[in-house]
N, CA and C atoms of all chains as a GROMACS GRO file, in nm:
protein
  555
    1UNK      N    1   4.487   7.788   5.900
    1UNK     CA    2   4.474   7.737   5.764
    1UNK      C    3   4.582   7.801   5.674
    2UNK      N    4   4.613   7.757   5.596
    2UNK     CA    5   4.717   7.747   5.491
    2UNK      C    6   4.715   7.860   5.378
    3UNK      N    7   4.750   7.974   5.362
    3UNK     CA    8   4.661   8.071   5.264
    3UNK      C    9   4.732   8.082   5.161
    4UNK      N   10   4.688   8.067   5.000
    4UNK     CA   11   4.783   8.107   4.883
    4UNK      C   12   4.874   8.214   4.910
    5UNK      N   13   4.826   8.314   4.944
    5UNK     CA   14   4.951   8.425   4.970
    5UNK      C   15   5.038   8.404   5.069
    6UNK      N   16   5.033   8.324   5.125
    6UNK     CA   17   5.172   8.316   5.218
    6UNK      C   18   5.255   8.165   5.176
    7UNK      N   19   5.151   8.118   5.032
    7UNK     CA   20   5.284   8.008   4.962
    7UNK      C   21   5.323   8.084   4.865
    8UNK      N   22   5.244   8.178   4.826
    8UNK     CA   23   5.300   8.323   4.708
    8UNK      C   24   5.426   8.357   4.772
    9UNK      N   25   5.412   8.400   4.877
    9UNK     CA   26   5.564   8.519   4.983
    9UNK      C   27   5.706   8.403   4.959
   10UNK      N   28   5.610   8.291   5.039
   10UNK     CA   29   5.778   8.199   5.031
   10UNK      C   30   5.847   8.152   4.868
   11UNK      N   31   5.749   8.158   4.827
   11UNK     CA   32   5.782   8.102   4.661
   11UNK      C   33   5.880   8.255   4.607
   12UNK      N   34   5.781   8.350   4.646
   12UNK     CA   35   5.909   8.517   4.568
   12UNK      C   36   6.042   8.507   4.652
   13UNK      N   37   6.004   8.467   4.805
   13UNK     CA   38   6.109   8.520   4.899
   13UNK      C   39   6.249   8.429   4.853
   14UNK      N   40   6.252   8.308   4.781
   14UNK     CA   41   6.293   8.210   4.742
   14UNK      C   42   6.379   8.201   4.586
   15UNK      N   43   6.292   8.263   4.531
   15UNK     CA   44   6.344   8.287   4.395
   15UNK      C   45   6.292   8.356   4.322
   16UNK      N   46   6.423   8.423   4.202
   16UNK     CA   47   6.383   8.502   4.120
   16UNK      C   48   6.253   8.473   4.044
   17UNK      N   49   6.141   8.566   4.014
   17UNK     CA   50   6.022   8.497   3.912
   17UNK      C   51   6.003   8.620   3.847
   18UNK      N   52   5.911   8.625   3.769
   18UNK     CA   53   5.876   8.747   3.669
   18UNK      C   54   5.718   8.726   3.670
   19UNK      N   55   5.662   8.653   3.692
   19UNK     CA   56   5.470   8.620   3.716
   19UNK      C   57   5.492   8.512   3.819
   20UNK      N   58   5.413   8.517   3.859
   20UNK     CA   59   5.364   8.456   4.011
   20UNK      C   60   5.227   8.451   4.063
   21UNK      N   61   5.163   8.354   4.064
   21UNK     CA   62   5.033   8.385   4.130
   21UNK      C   63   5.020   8.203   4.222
   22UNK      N   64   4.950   8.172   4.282
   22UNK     CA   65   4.896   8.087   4.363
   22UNK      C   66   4.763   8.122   4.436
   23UNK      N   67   4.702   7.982   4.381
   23UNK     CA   68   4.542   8.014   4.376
   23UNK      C   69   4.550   7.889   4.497
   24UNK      N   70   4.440   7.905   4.583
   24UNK     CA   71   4.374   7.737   4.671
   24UNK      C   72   4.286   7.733   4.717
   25UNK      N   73   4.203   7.620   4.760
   25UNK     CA   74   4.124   7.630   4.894
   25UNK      C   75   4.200   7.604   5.040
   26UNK      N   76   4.274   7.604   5.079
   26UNK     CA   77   4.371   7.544   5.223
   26UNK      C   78   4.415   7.436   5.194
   27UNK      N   79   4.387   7.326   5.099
   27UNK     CA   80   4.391   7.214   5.094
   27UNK      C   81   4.463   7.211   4.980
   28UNK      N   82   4.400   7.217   4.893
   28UNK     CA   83   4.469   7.185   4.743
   28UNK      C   84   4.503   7.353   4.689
   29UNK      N   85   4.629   7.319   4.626
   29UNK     CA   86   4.671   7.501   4.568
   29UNK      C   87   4.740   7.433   4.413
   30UNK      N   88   4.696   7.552   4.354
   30UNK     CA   89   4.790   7.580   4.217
   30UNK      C   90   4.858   7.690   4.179
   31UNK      N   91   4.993   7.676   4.159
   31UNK     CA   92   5.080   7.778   4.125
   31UNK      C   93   5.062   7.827   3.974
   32UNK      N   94   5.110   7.889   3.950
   32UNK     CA   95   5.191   7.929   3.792
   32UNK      C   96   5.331   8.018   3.840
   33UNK      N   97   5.429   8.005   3.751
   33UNK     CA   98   5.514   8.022   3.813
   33UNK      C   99   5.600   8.034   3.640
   34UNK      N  100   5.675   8.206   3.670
   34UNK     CA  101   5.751   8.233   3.552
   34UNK      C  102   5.863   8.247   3.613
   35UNK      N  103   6.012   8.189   3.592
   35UNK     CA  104   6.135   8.246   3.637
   35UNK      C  105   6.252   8.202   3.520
   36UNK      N  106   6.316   8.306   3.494
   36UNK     CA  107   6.451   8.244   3.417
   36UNK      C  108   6.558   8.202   3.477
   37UNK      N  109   6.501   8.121   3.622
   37UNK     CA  110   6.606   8.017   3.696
   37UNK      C  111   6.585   7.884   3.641
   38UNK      N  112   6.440   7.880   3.566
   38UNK     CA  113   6.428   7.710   3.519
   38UNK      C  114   6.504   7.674   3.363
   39UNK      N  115   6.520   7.808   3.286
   39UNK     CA  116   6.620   7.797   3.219
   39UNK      C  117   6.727   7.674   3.180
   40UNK      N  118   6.699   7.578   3.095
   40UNK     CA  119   6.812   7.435   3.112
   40UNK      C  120   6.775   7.351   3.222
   41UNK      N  121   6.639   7.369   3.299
   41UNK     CA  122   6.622   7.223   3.401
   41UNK      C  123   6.512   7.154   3.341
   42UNK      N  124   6.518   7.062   3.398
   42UNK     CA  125   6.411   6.958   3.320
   42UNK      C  126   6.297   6.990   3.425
   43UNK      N  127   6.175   6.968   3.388
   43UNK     CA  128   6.052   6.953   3.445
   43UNK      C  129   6.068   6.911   3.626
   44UNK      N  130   6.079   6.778   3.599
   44UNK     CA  131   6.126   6.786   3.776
   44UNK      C  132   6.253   6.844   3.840
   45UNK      N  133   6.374   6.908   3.777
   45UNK     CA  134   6.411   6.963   3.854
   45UNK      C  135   6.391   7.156   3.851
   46UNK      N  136   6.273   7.190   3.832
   46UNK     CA  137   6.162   7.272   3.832
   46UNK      C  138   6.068   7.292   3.902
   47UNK      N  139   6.018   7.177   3.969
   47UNK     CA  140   5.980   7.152   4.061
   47UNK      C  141   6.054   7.155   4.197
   48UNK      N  142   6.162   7.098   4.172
   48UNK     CA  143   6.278   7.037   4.276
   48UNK      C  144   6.306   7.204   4.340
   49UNK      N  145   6.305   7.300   4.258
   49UNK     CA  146   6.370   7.426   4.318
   49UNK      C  147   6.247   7.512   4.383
   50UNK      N  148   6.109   7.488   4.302
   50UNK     CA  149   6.040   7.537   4.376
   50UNK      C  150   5.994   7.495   4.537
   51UNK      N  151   6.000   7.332   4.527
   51UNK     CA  152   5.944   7.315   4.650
   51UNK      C  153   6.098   7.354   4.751
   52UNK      N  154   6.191   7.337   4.695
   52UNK     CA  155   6.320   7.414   4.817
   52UNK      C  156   6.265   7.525   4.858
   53UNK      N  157   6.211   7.626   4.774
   53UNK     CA  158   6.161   7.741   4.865
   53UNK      C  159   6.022   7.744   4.954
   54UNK      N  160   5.995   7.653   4.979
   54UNK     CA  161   5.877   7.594   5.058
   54UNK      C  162   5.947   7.504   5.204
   55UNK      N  163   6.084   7.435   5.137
   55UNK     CA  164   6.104   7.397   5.251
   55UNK      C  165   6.031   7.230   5.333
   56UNK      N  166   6.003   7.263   5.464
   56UNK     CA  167   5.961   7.160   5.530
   56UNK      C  168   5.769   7.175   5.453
   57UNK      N  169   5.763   7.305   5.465
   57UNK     CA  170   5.617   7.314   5.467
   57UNK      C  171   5.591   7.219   5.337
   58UNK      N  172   5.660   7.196   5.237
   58UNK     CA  173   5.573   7.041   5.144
   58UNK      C  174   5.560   6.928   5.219
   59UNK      N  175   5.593   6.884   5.328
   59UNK     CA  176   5.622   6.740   5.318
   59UNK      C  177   5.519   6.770   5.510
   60UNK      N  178   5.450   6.934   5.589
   60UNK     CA  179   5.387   6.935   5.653
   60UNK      C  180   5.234   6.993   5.648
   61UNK      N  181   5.240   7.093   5.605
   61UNK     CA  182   5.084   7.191   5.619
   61UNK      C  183   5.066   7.190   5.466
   62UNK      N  184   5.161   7.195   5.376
   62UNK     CA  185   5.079   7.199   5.210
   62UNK      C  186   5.078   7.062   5.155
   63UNK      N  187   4.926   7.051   5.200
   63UNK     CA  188   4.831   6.914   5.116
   63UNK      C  189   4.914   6.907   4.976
   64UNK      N  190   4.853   6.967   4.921
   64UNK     CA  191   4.916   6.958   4.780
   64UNK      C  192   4.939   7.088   4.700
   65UNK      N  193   5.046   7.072   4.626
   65UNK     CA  194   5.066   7.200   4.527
   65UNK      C  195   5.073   7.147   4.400
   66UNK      N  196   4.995   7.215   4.312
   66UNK     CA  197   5.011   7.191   4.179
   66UNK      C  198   5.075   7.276   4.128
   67UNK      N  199   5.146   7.235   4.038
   67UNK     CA  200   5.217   7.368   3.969
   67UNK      C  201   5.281   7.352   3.797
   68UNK      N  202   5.271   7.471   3.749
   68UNK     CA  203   5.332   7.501   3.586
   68UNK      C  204   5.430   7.608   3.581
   69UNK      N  205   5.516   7.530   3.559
   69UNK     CA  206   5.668   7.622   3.552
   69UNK      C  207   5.689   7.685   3.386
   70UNK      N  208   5.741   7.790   3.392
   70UNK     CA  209   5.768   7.828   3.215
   70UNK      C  210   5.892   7.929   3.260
   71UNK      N  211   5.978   7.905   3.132
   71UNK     CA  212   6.084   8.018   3.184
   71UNK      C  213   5.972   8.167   3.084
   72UNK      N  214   6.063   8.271   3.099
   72UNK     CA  215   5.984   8.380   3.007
   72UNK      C  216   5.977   8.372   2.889
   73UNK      N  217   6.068   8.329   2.812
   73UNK     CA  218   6.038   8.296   2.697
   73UNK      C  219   5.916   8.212   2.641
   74UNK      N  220   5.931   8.100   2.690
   74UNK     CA  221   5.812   7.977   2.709
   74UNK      C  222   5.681   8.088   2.765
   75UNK      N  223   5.668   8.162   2.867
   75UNK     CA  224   5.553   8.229   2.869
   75UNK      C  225   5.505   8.278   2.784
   76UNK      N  226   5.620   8.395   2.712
   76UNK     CA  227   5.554   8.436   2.625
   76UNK      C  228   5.526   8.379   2.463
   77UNK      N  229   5.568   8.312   2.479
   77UNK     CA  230   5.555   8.172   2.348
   77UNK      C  231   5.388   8.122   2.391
   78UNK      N  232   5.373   8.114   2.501
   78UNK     CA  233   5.237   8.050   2.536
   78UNK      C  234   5.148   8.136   2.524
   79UNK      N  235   5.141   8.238   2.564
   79UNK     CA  236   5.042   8.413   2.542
   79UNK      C  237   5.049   8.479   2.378
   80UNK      N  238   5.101   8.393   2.330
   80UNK     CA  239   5.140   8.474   2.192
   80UNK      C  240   4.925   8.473   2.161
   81UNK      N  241   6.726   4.478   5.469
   81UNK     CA  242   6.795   4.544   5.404
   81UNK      C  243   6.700   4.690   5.394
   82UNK      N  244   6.837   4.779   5.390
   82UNK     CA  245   6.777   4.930   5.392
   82UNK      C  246   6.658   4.979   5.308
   83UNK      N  247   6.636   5.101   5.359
   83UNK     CA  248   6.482   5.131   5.287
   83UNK      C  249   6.500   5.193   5.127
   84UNK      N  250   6.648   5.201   5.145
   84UNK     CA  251   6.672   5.300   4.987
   84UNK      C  252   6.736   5.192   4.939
   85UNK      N  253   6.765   5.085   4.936
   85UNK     CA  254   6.785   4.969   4.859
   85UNK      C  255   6.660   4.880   4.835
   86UNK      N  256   6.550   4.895   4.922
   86UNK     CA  257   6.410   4.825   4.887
   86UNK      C  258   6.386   4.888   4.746
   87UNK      N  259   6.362   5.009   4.800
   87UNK     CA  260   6.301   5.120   4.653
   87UNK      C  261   6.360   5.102   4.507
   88UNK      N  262   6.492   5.126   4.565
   88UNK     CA  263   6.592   5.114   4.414
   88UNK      C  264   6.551   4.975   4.362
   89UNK      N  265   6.520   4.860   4.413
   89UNK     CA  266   6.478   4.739   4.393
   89UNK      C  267   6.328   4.710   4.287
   90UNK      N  268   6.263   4.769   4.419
   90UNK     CA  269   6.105   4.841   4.324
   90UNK      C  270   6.109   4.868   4.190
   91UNK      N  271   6.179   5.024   4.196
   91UNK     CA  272   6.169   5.045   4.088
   91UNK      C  273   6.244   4.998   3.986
   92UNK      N  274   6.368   4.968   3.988
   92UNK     CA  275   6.445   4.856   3.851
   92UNK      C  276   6.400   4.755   3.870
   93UNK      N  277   6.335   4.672   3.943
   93UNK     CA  278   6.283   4.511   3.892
   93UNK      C  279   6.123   4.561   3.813
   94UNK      N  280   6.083   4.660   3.805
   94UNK     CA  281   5.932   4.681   3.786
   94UNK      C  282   5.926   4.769   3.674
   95UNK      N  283   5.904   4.757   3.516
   95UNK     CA  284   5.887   4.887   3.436
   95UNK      C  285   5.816   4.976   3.483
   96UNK      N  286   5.687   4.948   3.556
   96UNK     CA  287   5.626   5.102   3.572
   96UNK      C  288   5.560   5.047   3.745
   97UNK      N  289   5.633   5.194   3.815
   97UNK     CA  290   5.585   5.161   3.994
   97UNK      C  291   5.553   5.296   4.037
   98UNK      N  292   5.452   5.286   4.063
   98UNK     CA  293   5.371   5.383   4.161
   98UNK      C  294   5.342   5.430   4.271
   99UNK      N  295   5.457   5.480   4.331
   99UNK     CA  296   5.384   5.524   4.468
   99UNK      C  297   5.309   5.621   4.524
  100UNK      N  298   5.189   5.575   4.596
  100UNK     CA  299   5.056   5.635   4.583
  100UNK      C  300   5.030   5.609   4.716
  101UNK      N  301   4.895   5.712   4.699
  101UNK     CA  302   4.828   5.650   4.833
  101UNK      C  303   4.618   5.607   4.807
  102UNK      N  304   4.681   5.476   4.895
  102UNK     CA  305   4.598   5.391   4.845
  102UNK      C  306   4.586   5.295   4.722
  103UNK      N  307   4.563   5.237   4.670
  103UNK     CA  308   4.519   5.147   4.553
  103UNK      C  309   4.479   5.168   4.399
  104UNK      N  310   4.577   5.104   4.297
  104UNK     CA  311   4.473   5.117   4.148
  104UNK      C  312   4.326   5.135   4.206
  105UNK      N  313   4.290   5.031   4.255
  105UNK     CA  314   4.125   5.036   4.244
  105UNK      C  315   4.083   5.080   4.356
  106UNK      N  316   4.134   5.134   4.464
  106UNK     CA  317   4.092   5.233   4.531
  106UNK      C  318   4.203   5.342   4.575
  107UNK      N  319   4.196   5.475   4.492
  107UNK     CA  320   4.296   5.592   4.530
  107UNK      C  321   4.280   5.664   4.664
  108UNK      N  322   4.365   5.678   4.701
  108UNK     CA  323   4.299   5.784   4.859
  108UNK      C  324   4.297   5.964   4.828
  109UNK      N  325   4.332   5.946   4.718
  109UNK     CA  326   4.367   6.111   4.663
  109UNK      C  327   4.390   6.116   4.540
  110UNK      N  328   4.311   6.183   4.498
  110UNK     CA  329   4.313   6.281   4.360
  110UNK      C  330   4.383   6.263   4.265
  111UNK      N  331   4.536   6.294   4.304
  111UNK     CA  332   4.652   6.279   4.187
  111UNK      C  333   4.691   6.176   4.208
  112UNK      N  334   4.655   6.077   4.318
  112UNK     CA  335   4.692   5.916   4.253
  112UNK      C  336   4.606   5.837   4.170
  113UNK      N  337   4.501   5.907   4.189
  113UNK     CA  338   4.372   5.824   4.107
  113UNK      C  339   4.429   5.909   3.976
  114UNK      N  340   4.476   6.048   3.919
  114UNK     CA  341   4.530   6.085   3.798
  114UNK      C  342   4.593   6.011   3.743
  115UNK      N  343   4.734   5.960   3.826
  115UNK     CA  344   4.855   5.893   3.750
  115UNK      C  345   4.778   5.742   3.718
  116UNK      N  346   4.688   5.702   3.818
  116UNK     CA  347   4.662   5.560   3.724
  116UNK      C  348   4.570   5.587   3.650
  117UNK      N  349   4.470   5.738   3.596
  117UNK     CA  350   4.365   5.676   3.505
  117UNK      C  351   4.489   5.714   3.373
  118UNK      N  352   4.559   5.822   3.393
  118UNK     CA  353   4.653   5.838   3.280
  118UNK      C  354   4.721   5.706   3.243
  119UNK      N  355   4.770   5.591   3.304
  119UNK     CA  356   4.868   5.491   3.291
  119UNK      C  357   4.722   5.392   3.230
  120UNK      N  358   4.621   5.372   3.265
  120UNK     CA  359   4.499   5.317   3.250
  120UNK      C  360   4.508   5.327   3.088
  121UNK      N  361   4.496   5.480   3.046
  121UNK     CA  362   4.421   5.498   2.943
  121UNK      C  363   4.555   5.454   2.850
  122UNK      N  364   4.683   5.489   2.834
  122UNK     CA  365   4.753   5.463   2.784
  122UNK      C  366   4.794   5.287   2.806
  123UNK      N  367   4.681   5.212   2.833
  123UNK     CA  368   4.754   5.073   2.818
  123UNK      C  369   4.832   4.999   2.900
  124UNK      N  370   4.826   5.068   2.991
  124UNK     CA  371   4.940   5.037   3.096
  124UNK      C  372   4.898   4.879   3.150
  125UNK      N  373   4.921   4.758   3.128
  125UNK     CA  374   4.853   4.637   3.211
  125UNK      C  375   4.914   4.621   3.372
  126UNK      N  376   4.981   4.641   3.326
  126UNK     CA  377   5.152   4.602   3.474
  126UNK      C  378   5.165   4.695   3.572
  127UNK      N  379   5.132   4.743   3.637
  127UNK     CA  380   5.143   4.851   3.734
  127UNK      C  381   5.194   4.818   3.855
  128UNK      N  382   5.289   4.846   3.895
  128UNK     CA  383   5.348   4.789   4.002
  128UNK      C  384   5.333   4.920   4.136
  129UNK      N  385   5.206   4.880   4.191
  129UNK     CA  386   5.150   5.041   4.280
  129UNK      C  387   5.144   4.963   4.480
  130UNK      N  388   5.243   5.119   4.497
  130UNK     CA  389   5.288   5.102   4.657
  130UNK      C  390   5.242   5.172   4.747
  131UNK      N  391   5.127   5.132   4.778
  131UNK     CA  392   5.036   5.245   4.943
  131UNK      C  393   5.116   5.259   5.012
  132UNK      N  394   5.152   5.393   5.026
  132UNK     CA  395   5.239   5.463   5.100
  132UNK      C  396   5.167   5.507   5.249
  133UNK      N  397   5.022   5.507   5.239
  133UNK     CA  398   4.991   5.502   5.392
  133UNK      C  399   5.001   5.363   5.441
  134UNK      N  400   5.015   5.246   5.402
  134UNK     CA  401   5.090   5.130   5.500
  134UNK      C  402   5.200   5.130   5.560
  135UNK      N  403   5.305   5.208   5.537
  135UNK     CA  404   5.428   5.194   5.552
  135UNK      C  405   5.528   5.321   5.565
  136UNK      N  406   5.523   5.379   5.700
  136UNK     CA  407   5.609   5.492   5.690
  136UNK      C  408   5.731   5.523   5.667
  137UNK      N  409   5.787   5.395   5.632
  137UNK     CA  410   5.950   5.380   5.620
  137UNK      C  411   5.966   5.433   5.461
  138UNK      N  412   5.835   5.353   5.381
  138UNK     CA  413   5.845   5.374   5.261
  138UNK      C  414   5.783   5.549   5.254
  139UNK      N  415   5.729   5.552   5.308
  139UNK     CA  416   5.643   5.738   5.289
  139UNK      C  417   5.749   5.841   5.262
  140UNK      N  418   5.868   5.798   5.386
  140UNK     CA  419   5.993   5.904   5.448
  140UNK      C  420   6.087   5.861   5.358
  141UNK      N  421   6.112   5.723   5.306
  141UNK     CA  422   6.182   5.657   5.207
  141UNK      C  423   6.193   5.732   5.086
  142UNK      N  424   6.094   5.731   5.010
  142UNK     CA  425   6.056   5.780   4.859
  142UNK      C  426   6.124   5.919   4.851
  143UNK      N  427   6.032   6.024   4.975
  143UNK     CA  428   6.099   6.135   4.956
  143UNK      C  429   6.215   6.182   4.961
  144UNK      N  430   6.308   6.075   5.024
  144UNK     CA  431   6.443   6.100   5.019
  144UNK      C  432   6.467   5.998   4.918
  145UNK      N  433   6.446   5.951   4.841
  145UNK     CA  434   6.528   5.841   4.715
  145UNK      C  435   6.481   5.931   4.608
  146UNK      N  436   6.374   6.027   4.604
  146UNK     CA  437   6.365   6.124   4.500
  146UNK      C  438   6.385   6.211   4.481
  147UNK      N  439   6.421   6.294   4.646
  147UNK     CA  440   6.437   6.435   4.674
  147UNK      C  441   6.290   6.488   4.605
  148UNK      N  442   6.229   6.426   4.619
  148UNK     CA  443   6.015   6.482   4.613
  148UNK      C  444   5.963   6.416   4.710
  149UNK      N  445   5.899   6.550   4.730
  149UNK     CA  446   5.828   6.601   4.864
  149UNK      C  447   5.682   6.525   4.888
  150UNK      N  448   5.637   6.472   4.749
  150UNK     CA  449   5.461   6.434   4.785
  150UNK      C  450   5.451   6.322   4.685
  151UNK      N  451   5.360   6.231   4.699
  151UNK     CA  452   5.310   6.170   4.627
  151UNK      C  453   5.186   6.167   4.516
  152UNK      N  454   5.181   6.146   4.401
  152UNK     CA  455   5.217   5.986   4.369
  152UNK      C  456   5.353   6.067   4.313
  153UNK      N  457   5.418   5.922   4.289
  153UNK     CA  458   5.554   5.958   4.233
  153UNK      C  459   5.555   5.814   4.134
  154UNK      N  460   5.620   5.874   3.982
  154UNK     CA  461   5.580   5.773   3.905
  154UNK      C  462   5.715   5.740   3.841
  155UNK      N  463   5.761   5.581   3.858
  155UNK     CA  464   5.849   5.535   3.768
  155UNK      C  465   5.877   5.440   3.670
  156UNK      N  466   5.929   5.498   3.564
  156UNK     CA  467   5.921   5.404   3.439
  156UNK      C  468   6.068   5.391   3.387
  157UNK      N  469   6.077   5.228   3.376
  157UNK     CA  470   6.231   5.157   3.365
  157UNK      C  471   6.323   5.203   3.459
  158UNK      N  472   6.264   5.254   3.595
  158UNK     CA  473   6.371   5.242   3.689
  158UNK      C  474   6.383   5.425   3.731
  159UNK      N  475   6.321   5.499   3.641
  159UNK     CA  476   6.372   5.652   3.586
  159UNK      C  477   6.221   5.709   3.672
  160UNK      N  478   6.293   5.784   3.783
  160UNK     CA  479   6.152   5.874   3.827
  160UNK      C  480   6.110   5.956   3.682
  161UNK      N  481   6.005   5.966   3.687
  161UNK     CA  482   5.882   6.082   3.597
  161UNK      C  483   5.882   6.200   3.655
  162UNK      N  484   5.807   6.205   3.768
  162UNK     CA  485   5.766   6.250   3.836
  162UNK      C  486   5.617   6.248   3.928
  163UNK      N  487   5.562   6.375   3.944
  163UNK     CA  488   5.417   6.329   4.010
  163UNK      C  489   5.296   6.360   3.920
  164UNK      N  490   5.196   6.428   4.001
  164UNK     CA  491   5.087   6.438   3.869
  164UNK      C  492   5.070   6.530   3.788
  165UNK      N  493   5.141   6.669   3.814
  165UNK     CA  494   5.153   6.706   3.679
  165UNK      C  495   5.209   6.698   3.601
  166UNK      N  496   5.384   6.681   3.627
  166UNK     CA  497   5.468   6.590   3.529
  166UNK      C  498   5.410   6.469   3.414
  167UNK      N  499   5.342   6.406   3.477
  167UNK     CA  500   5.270   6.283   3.430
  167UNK      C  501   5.181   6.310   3.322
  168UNK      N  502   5.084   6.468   3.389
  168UNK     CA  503   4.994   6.483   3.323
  168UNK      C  504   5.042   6.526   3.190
  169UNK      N  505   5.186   6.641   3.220
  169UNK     CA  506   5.201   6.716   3.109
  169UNK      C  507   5.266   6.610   2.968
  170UNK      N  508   5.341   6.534   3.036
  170UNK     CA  509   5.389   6.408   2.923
  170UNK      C  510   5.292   6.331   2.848
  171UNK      N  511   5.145   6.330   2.919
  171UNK     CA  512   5.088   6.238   2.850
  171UNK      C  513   4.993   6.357   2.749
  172UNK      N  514   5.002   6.492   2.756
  172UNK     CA  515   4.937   6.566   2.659
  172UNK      C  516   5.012   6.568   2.578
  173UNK      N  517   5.156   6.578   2.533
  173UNK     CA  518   5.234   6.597   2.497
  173UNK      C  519   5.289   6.463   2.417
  174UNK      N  520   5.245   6.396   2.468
  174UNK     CA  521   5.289   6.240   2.399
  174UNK      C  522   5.427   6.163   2.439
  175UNK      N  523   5.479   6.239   2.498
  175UNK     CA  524   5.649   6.181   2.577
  175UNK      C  525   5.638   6.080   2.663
  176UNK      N  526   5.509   6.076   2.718
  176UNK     CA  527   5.514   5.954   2.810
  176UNK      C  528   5.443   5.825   2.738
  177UNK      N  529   5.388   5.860   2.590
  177UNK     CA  530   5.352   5.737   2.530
  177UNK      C  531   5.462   5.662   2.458
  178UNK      N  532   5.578   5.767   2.436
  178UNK     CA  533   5.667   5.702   2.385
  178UNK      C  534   5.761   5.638   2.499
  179UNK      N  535   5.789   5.705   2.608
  179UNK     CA  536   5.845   5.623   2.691
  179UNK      C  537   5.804   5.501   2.740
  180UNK      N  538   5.688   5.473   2.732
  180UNK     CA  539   5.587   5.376   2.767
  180UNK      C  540   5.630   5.234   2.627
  181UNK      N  541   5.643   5.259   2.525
  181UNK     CA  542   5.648   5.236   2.440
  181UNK      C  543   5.766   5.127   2.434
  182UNK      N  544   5.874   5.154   2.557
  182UNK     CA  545   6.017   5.108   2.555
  182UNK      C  546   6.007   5.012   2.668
  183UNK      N  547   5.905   5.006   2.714
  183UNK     CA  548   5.876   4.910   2.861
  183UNK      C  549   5.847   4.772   2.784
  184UNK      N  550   5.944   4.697   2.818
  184UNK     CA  551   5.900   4.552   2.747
  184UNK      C  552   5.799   4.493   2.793
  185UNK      N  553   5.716   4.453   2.678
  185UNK     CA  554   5.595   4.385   2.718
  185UNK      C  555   5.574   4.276   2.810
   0.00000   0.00000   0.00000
């Protein structure tokens, strides 16, 4: 089975982030996801870089990933 | 004719096309039943929606005409969106009512 922490590992091993967590049941997962690599990309290509660090595994073993991208600023704009 | 000239077809002959799995009126999953109750609630009459479990040409198709990995995948005037949280976050936000807005009736 499919465990959040080992879509956590490939998601850090992949790219710079500053918060990171991934929650799931095996099946369905949700990210949050802080990096100042999304900096100037639009929404899907935010996506586009996260699932590169996933690789084949989106399109084999991860059902689905949900996810919310923020650069740090935007985080902390959101936590204010 | 090729599978990435079907699509490109799809989606510019169609203001708003969906590829999903399963049906408006029957979803096979979660975030396809999202993108149409979101397109639902916003008015959407026209939905131009493509079961991607019929057709593996189109399944393997999409993800390479979008460079995205999963479905649903949502397009309006020809312009991927994206999937369901993209979708979701535009329609809290109101960006996808205005894009919606530009789809000729």
């Amino acid at each position: 089975m499919v465990t959040p922490e080992s879509i956590r590992i490939d998601i850090d091993k992949g790219m710079k982030t500053s918060y990171l967590t991934v929650e799931g049941d095996g099946q369905h997962f949700e990210a949050v996801i802080v990096s100042e690599e999304f900096a100037g990309l639009s929404r899907i290509q935010r996506q586009q870089r996260v699932n590169k660090t996933l690789g084949e595994r989106m399109t084999t073993d991860i059902h689905a990933l949900s996810m919310k991208t923020f650069t740090p600023q935007e985080w902390q704009e959101k936590n204010k | 004719m090729d599978i990435q000239e079907v699509i490109k077809q799809q989606v510019t002959t169609h203001p708003v096309v969906v590829y999903m799995k399963g049906t408006p009126a029957a979803p096979r999953c979660g975030f396809s039943a999202n993108v149409i109750n979101i397109l639902n609630a916003l008015g959407v009459k026209d939905i131009f929606s493509v079961n991607i479990l019929e057709s593996d040409d189109i399944r393997l198709g999409i993800i390479e005409y979008a460079n995205w990995p999963t479905v649903p995948q949502v397009y309006i005037n020809g312009e991927f969106i994206g999937g369901s949280d993209i979708t979701t976050e535009m329609y809290q936000s109101g960006e996808l009512k205005t894009l919606l807005s530009k789809v000729p009736a």
